[in-house]
C-alpha positions in Angstrom: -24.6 12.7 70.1 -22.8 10.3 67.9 -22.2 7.1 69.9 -19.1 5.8 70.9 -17.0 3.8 68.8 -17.0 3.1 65.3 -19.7 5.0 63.7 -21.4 6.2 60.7 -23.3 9.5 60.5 -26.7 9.3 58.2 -27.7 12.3 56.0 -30.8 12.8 53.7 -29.8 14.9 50.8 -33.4 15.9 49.1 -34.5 16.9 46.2 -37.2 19.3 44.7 -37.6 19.1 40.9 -35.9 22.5 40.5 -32.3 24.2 38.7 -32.3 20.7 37.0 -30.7 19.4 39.7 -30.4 15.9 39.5 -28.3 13.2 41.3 -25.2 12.2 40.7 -23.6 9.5 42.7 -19.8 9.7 41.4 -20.0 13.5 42.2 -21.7 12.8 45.8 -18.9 10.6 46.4 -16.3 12.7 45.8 -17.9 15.8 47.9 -18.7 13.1 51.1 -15.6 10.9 50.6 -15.3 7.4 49.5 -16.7 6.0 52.2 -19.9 7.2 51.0 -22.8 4.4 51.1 -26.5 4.4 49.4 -29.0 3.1 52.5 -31.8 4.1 50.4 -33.1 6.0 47.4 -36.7 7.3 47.2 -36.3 9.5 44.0 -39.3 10.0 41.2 -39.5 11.7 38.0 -42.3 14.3 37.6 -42.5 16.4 34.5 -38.9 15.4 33.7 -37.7 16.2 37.1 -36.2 14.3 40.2 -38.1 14.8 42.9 -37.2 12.8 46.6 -34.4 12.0 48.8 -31.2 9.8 49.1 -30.1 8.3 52.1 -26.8 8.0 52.7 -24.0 7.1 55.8 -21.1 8.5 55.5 -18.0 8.1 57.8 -18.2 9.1 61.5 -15.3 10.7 61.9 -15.3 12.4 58.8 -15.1 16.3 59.0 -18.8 17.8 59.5 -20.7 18.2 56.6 -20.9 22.0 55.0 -24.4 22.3 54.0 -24.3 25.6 52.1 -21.4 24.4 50.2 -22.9 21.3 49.0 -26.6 23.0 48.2 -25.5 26.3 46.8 -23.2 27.7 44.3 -22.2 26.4 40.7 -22.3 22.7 41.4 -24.4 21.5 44.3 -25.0 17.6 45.3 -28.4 18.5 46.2 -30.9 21.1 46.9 -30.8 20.5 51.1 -28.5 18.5 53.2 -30.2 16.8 56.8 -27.9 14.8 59.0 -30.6 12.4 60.8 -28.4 11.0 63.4 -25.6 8.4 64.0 -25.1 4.4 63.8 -22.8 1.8 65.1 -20.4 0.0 63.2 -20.3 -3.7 63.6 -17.0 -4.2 62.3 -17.0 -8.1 61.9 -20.3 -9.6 60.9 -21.3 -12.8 61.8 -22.0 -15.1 58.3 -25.6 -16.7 58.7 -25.7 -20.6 60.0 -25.6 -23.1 57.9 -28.8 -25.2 57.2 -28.5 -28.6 56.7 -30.5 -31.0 55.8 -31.3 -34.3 56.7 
C-alpha cells in the first residue's frame, strides 16, 4: 500500500545475459517518465553479457507500470520488471550543520 503523501514507487528491472539485452538508461527514462531516478546498479559482464539488476524510483503517482510491455516485444527495457514497494518523499531537505572550528 503506497503511503500517504508524496511518494515514490521502487522497481528492480533485472537482467539475465540473454536476447542481448542490455541497459539503456535514456530509453528507460522515456518508457518510466522523466522522473526516473538510479538508487542502485548491480550489473556485471559475463561472456559479453549484462547480467544483474537496476534499481530505480519512479514517481508515485505515475500510471502503474505494464510489465509485459516493457519486457516483451521488439524493444524491451529489461528482461523482468518487480515493483518492491513505496517511499516517502521528503520534499525539503534539511542542509547538514555547519562545523566550525575554534
Amino acid at each position: 500500500t503506497p503511503p500517504s503523501g508524496p511518494h515514490e514507487r521502487v522497481l528492480e528491472l533485472i537482467y539475465t545475459g540473454e536476447g542481448g539485452l542490455t541497459p539503456d538508461l535514456p530509453r528507460i527514462v522515456a518508457a518510466l517518465g522523466p522522473s526516473t531516478r538510479l538508487l542502485q546498479g548491480g550489473l556485471e559482464r559475463i561472456q559479453g553479457h549484462p547480467l544483474g539488476r537496476l534499481l530505480l524510483a519512479i514517481a508515485g503517482d505515475a500510471p502503474a507500470v505494464d510489465t509485459t510491455r516493457f519486457t516483451q516485444g521488439p524493444r524491451p527495457i529489461a528482461h523482468a520488471i518487480e515493483v518492491l514497494g513505496h517511499v516517502p518523499v521528503h520534499s525539503q531537505l534539511v542542509p547538514p550543520r555547519a562545523v566550525h572550528s575554534c
